[in-house]
C-alpha positions as CSV (number, residue, x, y, z in Angstrom):
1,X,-87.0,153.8,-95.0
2,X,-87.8,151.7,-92.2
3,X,-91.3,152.0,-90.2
4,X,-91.8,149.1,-87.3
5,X,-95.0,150.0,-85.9
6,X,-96.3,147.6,-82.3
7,X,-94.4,144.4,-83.9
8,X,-94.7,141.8,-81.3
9,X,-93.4,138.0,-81.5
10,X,-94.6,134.9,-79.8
11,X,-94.1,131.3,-80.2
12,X,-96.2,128.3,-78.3
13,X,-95.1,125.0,-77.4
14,X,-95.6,122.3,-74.8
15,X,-94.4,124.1,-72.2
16,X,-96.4,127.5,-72.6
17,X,-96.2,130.8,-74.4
18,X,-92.6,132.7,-74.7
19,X,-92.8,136.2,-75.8
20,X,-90.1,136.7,-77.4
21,X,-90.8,141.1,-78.7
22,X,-93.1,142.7,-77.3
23,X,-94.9,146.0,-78.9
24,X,-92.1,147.3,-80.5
25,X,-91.9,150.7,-82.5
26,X,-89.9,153.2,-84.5
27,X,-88.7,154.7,-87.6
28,X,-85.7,154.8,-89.4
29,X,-84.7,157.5,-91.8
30,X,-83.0,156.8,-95.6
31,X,-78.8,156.8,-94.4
32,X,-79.7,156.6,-90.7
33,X,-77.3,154.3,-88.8
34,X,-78.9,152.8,-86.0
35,X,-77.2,149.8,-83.3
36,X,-79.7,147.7,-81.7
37,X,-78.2,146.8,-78.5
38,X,-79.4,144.4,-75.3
39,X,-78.3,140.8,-73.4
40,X,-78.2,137.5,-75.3
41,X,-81.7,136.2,-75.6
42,X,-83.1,139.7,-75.8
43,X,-85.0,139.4,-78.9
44,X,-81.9,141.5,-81.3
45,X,-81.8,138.8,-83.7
46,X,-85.5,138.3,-84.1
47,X,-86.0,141.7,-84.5
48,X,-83.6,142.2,-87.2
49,X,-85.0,139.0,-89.0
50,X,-88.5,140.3,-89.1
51,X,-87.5,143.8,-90.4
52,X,-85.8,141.5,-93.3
53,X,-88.9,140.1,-93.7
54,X,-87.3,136.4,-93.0
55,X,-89.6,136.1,-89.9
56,X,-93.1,137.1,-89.2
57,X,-94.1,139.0,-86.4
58,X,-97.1,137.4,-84.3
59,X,-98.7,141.4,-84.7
60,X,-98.2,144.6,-85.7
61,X,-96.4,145.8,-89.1
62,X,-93.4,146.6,-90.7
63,X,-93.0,149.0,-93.8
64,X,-89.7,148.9,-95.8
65,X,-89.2,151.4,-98.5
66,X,-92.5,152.0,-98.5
67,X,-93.6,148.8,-99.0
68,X,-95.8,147.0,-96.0
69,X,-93.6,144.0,-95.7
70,X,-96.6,141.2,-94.4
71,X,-99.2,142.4,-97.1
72,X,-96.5,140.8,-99.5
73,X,-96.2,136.8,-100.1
74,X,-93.3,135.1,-99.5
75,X,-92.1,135.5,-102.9
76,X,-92.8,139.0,-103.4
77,X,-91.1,139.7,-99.9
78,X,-88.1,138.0,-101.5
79,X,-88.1,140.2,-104.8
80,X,-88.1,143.2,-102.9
81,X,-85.1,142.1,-100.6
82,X,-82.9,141.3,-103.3
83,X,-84.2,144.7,-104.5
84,X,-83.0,146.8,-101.8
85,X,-81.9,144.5,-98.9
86,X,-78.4,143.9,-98.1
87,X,-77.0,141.5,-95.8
88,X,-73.5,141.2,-93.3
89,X,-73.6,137.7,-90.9
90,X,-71.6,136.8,-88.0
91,X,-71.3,133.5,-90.0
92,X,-69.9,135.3,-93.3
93,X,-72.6,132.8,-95.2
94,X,-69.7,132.6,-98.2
95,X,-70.4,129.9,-100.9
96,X,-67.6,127.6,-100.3
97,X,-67.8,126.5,-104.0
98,X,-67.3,129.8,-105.5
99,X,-64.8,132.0,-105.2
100,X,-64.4,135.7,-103.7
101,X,-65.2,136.8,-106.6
102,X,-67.8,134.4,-107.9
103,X,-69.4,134.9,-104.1
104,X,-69.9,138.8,-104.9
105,X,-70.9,138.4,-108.5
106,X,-73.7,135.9,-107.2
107,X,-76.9,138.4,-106.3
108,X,-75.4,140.7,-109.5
109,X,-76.2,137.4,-112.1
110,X,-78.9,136.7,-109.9
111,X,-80.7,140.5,-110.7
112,X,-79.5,140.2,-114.3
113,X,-76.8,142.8,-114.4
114,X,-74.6,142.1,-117.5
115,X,-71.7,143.8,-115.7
116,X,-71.7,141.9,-112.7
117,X,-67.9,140.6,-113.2
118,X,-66.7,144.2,-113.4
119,X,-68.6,145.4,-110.5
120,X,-68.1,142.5,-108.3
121,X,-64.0,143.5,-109.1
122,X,-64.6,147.0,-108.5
123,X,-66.5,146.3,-105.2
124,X,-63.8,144.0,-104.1
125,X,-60.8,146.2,-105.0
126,X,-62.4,148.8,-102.5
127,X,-62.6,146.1,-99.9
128,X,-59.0,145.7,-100.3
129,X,-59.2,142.3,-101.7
130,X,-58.2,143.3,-105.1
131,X,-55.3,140.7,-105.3
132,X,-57.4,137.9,-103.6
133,X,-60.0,137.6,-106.3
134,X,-59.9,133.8,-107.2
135,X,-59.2,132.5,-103.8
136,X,-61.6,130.8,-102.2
137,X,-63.3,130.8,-98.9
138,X,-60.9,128.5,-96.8
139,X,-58.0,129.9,-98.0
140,X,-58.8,133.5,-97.2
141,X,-58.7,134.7,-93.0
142,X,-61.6,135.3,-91.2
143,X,-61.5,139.2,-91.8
144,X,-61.1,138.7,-95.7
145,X,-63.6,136.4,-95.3
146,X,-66.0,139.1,-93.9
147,X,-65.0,141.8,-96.9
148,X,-65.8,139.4,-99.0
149,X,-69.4,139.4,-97.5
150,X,-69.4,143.1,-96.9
151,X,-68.8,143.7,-101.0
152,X,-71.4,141.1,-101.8
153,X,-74.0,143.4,-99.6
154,X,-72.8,146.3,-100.9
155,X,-72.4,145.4,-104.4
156,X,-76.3,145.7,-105.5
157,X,-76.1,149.2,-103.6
158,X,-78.7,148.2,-101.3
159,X,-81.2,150.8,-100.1
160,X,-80.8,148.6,-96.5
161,X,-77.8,146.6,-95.1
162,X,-78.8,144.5,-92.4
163,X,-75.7,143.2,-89.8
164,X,-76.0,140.7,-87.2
165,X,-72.7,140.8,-85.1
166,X,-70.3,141.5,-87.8
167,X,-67.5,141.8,-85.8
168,X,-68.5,139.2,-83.6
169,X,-65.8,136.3,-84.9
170,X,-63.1,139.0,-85.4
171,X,-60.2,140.0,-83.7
172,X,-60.0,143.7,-82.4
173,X,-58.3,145.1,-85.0
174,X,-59.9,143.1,-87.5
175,X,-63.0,143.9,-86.7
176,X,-62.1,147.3,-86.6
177,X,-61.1,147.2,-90.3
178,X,-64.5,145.8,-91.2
179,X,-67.0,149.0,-89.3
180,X,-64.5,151.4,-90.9
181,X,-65.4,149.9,-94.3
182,X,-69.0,149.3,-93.6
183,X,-69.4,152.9,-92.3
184,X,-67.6,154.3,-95.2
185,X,-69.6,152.5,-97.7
186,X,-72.8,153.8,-95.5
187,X,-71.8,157.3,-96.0
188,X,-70.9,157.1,-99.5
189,X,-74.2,155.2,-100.9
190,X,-76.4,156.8,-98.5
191,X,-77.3,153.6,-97.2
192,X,-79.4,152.9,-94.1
193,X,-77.7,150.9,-91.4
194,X,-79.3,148.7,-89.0
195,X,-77.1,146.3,-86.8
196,X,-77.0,144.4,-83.7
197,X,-74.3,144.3,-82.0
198,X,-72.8,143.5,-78.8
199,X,-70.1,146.2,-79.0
200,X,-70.7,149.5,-77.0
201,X,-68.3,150.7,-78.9
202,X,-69.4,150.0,-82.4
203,X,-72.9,151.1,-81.2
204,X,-71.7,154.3,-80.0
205,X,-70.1,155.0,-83.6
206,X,-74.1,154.8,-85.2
207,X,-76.8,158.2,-84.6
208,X,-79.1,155.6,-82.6
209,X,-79.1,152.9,-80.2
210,X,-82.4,150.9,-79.4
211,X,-82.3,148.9,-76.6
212,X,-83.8,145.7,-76.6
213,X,-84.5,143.9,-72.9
214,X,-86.5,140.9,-72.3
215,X,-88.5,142.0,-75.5
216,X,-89.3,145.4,-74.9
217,X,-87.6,148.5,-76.0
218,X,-86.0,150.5,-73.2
């Protein structure tokens, strides 16, 4: 599902040349669940971007789906994340605007899908937010706020979901709640799982753990 192959990242300004990845490599199979683990600065979020294909990698290539990500244009690397791409911030990236509802319905009306109220209901109802389905953003607690953003990834049945710290602006138990979803909807749509994540924990509940330091995979 997932093929990174000697992807390396460097950026140049007045002060010199930081290397931010640094020939890194693997595969991921369709339903894996893989952590991607290391110290702040390590390069985590990077990587994750330019497997989304929402940064470019100085060298090297990455294949998702089959697809060799940098071969596409910017718009065709857009078309084939809303495709198959899924995505869970730190942030929640909610539209304050809309509500919980209207916020999941969004990439649904955006790929054309006539049902996209009834699915972005369903999708909710399974998040437990059933009841909470006109509220909006700043009335709703940070770990509604992140099921909210975990049935709008879900929702397209993604063939990818992408997390960066999920958990990271949650309490414990909270946070807790919101793996136990996210690896529930994993199993049931055979979706492959990539996150970073500060939590030994959380990274200990996926089949692999890639360590990222100073760039490099350990």
């Amino acid at each position: 599902m997932i093929a990174v192959s000697n992807v390396s990242k460097t950026v140049t300004d007045s002060t010199g040349t930081l290397h931010i990845l640094r020939d890194i490599d693997f595969a991921l199979r369709k339903g894996e669940t893989t952590a991607i683990v290391g110290a702040s600065g390590s390069g985590k979020s990077t990587l994750l971007s330019i497997i989304a294909g929402l940064d470019t990698p100085t060298g090297g290539t990455v294949h998702l789906a089959g697809q060799d990500l940098f071969a596409l244009d910017e718009d065709q690397r857009a078309a084939l994340r809303a495709a198959k791409v899924g995505f869970v911030f730190q942030s929640f990236q909610l539209l304050g605007n809309l509500t919980a509802l209207e916020n999941v319905m969004l990439p649904l009306e955006l790929a054309g899908r006539p049902d996209a109220r009834a699915a972005a209901s369903d999708m909710l109802a399974r998040v437990g937010l059933g009841e909470r389905l006109n509220r909006y953003p700043k009335v709703l607690s940070g770990g509604e706020q992140q099921r909210v953003a975990l049935a709008r990834a879900f929702v397209v049945r993604p063939a990818v979901l992408l997390a960066d710290e999920p958990t990271g602006s949650l309490d414990h138990a909270t946070g807790e709640t919101i793996m136990r979803l996210m690896f529930d909807l994993n199993t049931e749509l055979g979706t492959t799982l990539v996150l970073v994540t500060h939590d030994r924990g959380i990274a200990a509940r996926c089949e692999r753990r890639i360590t990222i330091d100073a760039g490099r995979m350990v």
